[in-house]
C-alpha positions in Angstrom: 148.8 -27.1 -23.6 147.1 -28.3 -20.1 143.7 -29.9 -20.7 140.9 -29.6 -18.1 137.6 -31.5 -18.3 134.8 -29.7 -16.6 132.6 -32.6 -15.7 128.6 -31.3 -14.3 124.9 -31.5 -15.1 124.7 -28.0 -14.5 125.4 -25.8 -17.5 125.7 -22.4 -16.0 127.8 -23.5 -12.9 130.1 -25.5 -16.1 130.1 -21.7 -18.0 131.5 -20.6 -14.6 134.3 -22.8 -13.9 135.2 -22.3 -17.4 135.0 -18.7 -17.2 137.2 -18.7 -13.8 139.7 -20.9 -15.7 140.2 -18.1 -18.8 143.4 -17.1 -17.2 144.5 -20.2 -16.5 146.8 -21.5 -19.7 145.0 -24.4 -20.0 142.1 -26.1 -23.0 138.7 -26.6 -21.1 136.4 -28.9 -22.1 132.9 -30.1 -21.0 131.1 -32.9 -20.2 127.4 -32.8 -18.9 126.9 -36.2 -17.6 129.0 -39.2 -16.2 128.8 -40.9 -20.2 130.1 -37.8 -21.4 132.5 -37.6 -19.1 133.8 -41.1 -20.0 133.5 -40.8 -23.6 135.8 -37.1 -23.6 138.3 -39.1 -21.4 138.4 -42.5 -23.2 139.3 -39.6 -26.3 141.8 -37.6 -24.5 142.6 -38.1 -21.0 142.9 -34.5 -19.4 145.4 -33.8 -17.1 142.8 -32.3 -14.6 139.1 -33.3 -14.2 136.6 -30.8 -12.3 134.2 -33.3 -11.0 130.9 -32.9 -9.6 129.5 -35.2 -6.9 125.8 -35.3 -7.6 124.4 -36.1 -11.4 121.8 -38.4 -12.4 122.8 -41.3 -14.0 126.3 -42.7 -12.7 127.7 -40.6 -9.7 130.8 -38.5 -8.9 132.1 -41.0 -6.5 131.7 -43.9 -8.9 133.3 -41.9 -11.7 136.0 -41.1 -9.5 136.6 -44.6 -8.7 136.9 -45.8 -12.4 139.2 -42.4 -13.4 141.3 -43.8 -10.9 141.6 -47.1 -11.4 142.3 -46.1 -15.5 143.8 -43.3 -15.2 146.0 -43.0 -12.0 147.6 -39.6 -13.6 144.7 -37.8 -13.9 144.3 -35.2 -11.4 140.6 -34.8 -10.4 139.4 -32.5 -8.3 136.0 -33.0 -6.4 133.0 -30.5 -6.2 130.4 -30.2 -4.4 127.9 -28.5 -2.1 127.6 -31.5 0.4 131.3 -30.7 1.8 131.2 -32.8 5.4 134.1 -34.2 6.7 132.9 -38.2 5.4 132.5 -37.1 2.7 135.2 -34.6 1.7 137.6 -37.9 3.4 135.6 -40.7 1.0 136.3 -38.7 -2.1 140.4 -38.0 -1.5 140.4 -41.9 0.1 138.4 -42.4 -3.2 141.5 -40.9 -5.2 140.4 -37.1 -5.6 143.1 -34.8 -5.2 141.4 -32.1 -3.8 137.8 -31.2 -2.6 135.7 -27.3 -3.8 133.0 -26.4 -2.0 130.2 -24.7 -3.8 129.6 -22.0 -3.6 133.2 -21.2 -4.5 135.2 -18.0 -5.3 136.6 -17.8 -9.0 140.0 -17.3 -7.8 140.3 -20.3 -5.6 139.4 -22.5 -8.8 142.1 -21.0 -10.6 144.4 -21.7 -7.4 143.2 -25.4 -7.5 143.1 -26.3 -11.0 147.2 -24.5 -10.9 148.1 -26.7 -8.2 146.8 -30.0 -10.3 148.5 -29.1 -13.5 151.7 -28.2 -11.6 151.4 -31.6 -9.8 150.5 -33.3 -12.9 153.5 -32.1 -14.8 151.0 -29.9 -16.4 151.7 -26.1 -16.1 
C-alpha cells in the first residue's frame, strides 16, 4: 500500500490532512517537525510527502531541497499559506511537485495526493 508522510508543526491541520486522506488507499503517517520528518523518511521513504513551508527549526524549502537530492522519487507536495507566485515557482524549481494553498478544501487534497501516487507508480 501507498505511504504518505504528513510533514507539519501543526497538529490539528496534520489530523486534517489525514482525515481528507481516509479515502484515499493509502498508510498516513506523521511527522511534527523537519527531524521528524527526516528520521520517518531515512526509515521508510514514502511515496508522497505533504510538506509544510514554515516550521521552526529546519524549513520546508530546505527539507525539500535534501528530499530531493536523496530521494528523487519521492513525490512531495508543498503547503502553505504564503502562496505567491516566487514562491509557489521556488518550491516546484526547488523539486516540489505541486503547491496547496491553505486554507484548502478536503477534496482537492485527496485530488493531489491521487495525482502523486499515480505519478509515483503509487495508486
Amino acid at each position: 500500500m501507498a505511504d504518505v508522510l504528513i510533514v507539519d508543526d501543526d497538529r490539528l491541520l496534520r489530523t486534517m490532512l489525514a482525515d481528507a486522506l481516509a479515502d484515499v488507499p493509502c498508510t498516513v503517517r506523521e511527522a511534527s517537525s523537519g527531524d521528524a520528518a527526516l528520521a520517518a523518511i531515512a526509515e521508510k521513504p514514502p511515496q508522497v510527502v505533504l510538506l509544510d513551508l514554515v516550521m521552526p527549526g529546519k524549513s520546508g524549502l530546505d527539507l525539500l531541497k535534501t528530499f530531493s537530492a536523496k530521494y528523487p522519487g519521492m513525490r512531495v507536495i508543498v503547503i502553505s499559506s504564503l502562496d505567491t507566485e516566487s514562491l509557489v515557482q521556488q518550491a516546484l524549481s526547488d523539486g516540489a511537485h505541486g503547491f496547496l494553498s491553505k486554507p484548502f478544501h478536503p477534496l482537492d487534497v485527496q485530488n493531489v495526493v491521487r495525482a502523486a501516487l499515480e505519478a509515483a507508480g503509487a495508486s
